[in-house]
C-alpha positions as CSV (number, residue, x, y, z in Angstrom):
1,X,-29.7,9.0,0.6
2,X,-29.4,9.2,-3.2
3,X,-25.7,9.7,-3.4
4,X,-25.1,6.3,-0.9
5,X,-27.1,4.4,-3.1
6,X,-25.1,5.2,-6.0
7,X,-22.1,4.7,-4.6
8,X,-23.0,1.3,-3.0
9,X,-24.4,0.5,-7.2
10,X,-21.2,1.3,-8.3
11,X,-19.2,-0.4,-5.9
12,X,-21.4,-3.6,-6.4
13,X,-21.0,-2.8,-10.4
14,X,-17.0,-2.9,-9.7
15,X,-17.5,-6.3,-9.2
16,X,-18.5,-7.2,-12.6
17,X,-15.1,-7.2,-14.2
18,X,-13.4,-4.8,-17.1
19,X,-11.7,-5.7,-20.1
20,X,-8.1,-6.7,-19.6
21,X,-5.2,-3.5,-20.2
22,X,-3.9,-3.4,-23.7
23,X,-1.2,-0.7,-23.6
24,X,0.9,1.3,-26.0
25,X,4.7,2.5,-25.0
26,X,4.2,6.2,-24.9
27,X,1.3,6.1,-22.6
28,X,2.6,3.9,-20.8
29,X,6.0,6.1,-20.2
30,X,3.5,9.2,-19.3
31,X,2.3,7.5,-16.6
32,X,5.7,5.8,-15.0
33,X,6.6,9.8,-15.2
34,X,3.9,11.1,-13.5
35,X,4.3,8.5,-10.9
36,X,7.9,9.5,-10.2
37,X,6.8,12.7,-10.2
38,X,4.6,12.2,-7.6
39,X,6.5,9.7,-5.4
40,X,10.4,10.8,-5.3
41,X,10.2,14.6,-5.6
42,X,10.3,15.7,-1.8
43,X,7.5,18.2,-2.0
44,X,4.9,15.6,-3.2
45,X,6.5,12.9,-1.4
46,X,5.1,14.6,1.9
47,X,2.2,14.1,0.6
48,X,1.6,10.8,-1.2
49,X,4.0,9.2,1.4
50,X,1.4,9.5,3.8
51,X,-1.0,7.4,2.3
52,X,2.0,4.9,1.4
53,X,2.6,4.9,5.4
54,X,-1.2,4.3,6.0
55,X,-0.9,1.1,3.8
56,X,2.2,0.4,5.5
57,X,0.5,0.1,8.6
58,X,-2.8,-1.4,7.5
59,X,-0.1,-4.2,6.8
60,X,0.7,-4.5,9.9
61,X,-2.5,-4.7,11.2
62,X,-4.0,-7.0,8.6
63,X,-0.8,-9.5,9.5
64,X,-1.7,-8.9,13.1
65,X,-5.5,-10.4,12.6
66,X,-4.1,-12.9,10.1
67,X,-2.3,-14.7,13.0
68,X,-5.0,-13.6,16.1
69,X,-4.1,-11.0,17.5
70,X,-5.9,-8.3,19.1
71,X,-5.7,-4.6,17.2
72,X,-6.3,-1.9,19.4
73,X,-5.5,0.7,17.0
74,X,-2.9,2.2,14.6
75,X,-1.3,5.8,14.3
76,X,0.0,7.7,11.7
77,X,1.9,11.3,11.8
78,X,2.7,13.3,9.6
79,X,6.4,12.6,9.3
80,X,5.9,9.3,7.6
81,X,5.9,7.2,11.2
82,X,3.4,5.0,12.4
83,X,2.3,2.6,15.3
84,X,0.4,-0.5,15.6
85,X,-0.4,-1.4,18.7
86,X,-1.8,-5.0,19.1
87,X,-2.2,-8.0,21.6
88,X,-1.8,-11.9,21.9
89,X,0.4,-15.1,22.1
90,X,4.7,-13.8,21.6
91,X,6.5,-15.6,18.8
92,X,5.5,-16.4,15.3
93,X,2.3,-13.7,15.4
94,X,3.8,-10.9,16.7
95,X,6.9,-11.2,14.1
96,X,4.3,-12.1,11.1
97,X,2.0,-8.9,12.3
98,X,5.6,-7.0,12.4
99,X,7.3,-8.3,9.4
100,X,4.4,-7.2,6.8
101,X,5.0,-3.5,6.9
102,X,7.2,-2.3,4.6
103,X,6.5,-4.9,2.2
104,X,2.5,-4.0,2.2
105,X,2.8,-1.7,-0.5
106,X,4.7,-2.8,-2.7
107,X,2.4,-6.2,-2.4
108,X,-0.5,-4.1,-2.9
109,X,1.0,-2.5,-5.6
110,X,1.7,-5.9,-7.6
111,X,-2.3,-6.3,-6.6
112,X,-3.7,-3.5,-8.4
113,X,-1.0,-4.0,-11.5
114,X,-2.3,-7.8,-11.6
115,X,-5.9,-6.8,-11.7
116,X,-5.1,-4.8,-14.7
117,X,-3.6,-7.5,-16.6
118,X,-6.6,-10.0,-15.6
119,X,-9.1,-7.8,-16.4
120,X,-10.5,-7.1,-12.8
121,X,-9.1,-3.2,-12.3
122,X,-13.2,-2.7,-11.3
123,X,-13.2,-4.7,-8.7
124,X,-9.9,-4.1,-7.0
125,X,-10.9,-0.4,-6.9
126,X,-14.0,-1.4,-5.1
127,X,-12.2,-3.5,-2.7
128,X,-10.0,-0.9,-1.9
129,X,-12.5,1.7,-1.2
130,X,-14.0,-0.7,1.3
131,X,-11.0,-1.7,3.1
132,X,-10.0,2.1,3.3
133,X,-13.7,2.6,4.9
134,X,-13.1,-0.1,7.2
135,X,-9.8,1.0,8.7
136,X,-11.4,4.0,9.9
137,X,-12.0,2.1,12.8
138,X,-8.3,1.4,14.0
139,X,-7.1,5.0,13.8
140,X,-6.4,6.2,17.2
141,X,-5.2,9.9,16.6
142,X,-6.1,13.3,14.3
143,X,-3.2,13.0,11.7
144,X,-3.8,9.6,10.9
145,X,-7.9,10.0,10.8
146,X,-7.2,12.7,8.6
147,X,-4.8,11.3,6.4
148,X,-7.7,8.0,6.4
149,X,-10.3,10.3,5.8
150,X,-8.9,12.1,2.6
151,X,-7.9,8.2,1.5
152,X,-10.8,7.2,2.1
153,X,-13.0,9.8,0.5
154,X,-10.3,9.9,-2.2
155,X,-11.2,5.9,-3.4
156,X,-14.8,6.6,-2.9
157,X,-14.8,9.5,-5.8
158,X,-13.3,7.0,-7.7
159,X,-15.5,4.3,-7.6
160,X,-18.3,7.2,-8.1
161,X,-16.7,9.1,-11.5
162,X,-14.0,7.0,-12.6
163,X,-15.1,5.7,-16.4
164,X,-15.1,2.6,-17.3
165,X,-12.6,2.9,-19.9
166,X,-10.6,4.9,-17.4
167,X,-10.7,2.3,-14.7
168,X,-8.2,0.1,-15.9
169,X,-5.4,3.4,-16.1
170,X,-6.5,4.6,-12.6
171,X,-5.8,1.5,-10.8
172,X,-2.4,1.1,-12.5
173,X,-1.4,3.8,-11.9
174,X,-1.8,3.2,-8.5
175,X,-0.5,0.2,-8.3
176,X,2.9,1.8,-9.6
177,X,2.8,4.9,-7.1
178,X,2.6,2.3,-4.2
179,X,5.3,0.0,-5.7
180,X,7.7,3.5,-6.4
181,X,6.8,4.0,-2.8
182,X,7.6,1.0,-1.6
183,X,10.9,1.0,-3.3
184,X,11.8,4.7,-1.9
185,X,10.6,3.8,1.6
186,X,12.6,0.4,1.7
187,X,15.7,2.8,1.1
188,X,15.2,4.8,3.6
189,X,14.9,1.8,6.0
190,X,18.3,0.3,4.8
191,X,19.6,4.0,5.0
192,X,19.2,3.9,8.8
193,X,21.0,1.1,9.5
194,X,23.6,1.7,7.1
195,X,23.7,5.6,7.5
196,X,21.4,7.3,10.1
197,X,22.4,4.6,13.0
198,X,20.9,7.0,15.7
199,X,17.3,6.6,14.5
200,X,17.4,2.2,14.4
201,X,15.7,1.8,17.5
202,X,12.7,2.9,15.4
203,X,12.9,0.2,12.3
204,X,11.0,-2.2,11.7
205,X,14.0,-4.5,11.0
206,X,15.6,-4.1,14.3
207,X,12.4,-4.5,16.2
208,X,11.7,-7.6,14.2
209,X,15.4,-8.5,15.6
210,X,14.5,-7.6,19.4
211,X,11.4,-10.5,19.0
212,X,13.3,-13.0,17.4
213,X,16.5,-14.7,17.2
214,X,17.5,-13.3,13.5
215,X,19.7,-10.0,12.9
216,X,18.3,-7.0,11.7
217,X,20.6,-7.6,8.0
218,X,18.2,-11.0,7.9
219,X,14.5,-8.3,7.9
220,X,16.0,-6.4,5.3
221,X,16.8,-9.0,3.1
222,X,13.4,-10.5,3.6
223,X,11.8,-6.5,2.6
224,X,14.2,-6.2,-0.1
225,X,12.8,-9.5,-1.8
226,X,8.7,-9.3,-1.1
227,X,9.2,-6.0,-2.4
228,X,11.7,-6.4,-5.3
229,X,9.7,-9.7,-6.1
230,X,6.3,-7.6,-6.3
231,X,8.1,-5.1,-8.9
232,X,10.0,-7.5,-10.9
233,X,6.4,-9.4,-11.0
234,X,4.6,-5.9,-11.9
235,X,7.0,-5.2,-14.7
236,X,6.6,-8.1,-16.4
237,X,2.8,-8.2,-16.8
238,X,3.9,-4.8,-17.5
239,X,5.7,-5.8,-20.3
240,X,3.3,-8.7,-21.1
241,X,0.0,-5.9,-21.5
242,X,2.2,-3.5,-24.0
243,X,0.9,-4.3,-27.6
């Protein structure tokens, strides 16, 4: 089909590289804004969160292959939770696979900012509509399809219309959602342990804590640095792009 063909062309043309982001303040500001817009306000949150949970999870599940394991599939509802399940060898795999959740998008984030600054926002939008095609295959129920689907579909259009002198703002942009998100969603992690006690069982951090001989406080640290480092990182080649 015609419209396969050109979108396998421009996802092979991604791949040739863009000119490296030269930004000016006020822009810049417009789209920090329209990012918190989009990632703290409740209403959108429920929205946009669900993608950040998908990434979340793909975390997991990329970890899990990383070290060997088996991924039978992943879940994702529509109140921001999610399940991996996987198989293979306890010890280090199952607590690398487990540890790379919450820190996923913020690491992705720092991706797509970096690929701005080097010049290769193209190519990193091209990757990322692959690997959202991909993970089709490890969704195991309706919510999460659908929220992969619209994902999915959602980086395809992009690779499709997106202009080349647009490319560069699109992918930071989204690169500074996922890192808002990240941020937001690491909150709300230390808030359960600190605050909402009754729903622990359920982090990540205290099941990280069940498969090894570290406390829970030890995870959190650990998500508080990959994913402060990633931002502190993203701000500077922020910083380093403004002319």
């Amino acid at each position: 089909m015609e419209i396969i063909d050109r979108w396998w062309q421009a996802v092979l043309a991604g791949f040739g590289g863009t000119e490296p982001l030269v930004l000016a303040p006020w822009p810049v500001l417009g789209l920090l804004a329209l990012c918190v817009l989009l990632t703290v306000p409740r209403a959108t949150w429920r929205i946009f969160g669900l993608y950040v949970t998908f990434v979340h999870e793909l975390g997991h599940a990329f970890a899990a292959l990383l070290t060997g394991r088996f991924v039978h599939g992943l879940k994702i509802r529509l109140d921001h939770s999610g399940e991996l399940v996987s198989s293979g060898k306890p010890g280090f795999s199952a607590v690398f696979s487990g540890f790379w959740g919450y820190p996923a998008p913020a690491v992705v984030g720092l991706g797509l900012v970096a690929s701005t600054y080097f010049g290769h926002a193209s190519a990193a939008l091209s990757i990322g509509a692959l690997v959202l095609l991909g993970s089709l295959v490890f969704l195991r129920n309706w919510a999460g399809i659908a929220v992969a689907l619209c994902s999915a579909l959602a980086a395809q259009l992009l690779v499709l219309y997106t202009p080349v002198r647009a490319m560069g703002w699109v992918v930071l942009g989204l690169g500074l959602m996922l890192l808002v998100g990240s941020v937001r969603d690491l909150f709300k992690v230390i808030g359960v342990h600190t605050r909402r006690r009754e729903l622990v069982s359920s982090s990540d951090a205290y099941i990280l804590a069940t498969r090894s001989w570290l406390p829970a406080w030890f995870w959190l640290m650990g998500f508080t640095v990959a994913v402060g480092g990633s931002v502190v990182l993203s701000g500077w080649m922020l910083a380093a792009m403004l002319a």
